[in-house]
PLY file of the C-alpha trace (Angstrom):
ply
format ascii 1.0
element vertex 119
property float x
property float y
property float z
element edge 118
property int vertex1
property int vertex2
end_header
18.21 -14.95 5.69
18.09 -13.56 9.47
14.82 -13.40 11.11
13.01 -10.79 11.47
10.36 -9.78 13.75
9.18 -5.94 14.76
5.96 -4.45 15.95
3.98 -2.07 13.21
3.99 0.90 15.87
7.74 0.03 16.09
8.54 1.11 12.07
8.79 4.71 11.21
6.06 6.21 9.57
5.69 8.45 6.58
3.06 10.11 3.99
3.19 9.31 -0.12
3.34 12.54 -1.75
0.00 13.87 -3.04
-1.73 11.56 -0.01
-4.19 13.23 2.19
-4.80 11.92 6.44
-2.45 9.10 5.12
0.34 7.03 7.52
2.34 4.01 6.01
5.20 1.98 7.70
7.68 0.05 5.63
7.12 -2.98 7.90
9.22 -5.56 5.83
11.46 -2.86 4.50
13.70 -3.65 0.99
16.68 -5.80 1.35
15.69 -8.06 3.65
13.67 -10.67 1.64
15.49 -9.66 -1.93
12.42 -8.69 -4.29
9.69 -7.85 -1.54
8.48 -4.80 0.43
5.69 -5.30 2.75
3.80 -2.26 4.04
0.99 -1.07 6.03
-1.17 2.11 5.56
-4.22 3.72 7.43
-5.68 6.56 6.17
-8.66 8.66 7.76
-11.79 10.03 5.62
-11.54 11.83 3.77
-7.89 10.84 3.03
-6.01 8.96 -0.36
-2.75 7.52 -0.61
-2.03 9.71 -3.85
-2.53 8.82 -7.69
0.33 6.54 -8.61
2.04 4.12 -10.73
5.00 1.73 -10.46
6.88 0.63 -13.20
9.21 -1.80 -11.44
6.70 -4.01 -9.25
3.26 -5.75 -9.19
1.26 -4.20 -5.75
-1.15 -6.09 -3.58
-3.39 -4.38 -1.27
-4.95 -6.99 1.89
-7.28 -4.78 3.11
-7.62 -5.23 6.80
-10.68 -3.61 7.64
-12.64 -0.47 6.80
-13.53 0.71 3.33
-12.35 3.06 0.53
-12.91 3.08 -3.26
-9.56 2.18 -5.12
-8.95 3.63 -9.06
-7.27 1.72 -10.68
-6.55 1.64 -14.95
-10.10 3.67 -15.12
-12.19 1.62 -12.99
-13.23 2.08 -9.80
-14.03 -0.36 -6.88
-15.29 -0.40 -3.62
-12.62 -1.65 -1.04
-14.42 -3.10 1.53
-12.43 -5.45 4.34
-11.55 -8.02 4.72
-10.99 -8.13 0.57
-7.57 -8.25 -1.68
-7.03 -6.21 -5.17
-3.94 -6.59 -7.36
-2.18 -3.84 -9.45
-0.82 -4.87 -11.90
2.86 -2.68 -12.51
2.18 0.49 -14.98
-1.41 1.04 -13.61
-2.28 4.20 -12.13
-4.12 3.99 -9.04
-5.21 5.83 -5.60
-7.53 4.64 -2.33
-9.54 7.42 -1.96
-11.85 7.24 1.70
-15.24 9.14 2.26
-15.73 11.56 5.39
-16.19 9.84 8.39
-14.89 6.54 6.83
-11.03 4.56 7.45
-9.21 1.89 5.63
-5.69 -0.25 6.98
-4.15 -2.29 4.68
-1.01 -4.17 3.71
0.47 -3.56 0.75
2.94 -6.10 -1.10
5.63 -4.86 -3.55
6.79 -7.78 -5.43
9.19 -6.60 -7.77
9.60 -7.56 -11.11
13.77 -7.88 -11.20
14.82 -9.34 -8.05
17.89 -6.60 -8.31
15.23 -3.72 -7.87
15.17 -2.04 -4.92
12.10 0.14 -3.34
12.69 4.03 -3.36
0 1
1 2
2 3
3 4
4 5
5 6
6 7
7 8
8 9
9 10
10 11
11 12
12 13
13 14
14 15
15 16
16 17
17 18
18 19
19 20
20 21
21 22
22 23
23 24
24 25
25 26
26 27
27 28
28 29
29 30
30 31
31 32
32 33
33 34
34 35
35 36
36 37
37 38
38 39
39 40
40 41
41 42
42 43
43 44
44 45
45 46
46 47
47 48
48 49
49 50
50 51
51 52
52 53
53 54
54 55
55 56
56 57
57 58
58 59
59 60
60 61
61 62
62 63
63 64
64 65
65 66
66 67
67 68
68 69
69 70
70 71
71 72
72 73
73 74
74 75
75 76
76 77
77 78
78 79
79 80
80 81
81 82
82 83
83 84
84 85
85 86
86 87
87 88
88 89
89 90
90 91
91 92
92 93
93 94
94 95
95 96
96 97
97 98
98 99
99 100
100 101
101 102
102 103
103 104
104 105
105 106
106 107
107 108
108 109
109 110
110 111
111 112
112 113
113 114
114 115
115 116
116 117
117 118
């Protein structure tokens, strides 16, 4: 495996569909460690990263700093940093931030077939 080093600002940035005052970077992107994506997102209040599920990998959020409330499965939880949450794959979820409020996090895809790849 090559090493691999880059700078966050360095990684292209992009919005999930249905997000709102959302920016995420593929910062480990797919195919270099073979069943991991590692990302980071910001988004601004009031922002979310979109209602979604994935049915191919489990999802850690590290949240960095700043606070949101996540949904996740029906339940919802205040994110407040420095924490961690899991979702589980198959569980709908958002990050949903209030007015005036911002959350950064990393996100970790591990996937549940190491031949999956991230789309």
């Amino acid at each position: 495996m090559p090493a691999y080093t880059k700078r966050f600002v360095d990684v292209p940035q992009y919005s999930d569909e249905g997000s709102q005052n959302q920016v995420c970077r593929d910062i480990l992107p797919a195919g270099i460690v073979p069943g991991l994506v590692v990302g980071y997102d910001i988004i601004e209040g009031p922002g979310r990263n979109g209602l979604n599920s994935h049915s191919t990998w489990d999802q850690v959020f590290v949240v960095l700093q700043g606070r949101g409330t996540l949904s996740r499965g029906g339940e919802r939880t205040l994110l407040e940093g420095p924490c961690i949450a899991l979702i589980p794959a198959n569980t709908a979820h958002d990050v949903e931030v209030a007015p005036g409020d911002r959350i950064e996090y990393v996100y970790i895809n591990k996937y549940l077939a190491e031949t999956s790849v991230c789309k």
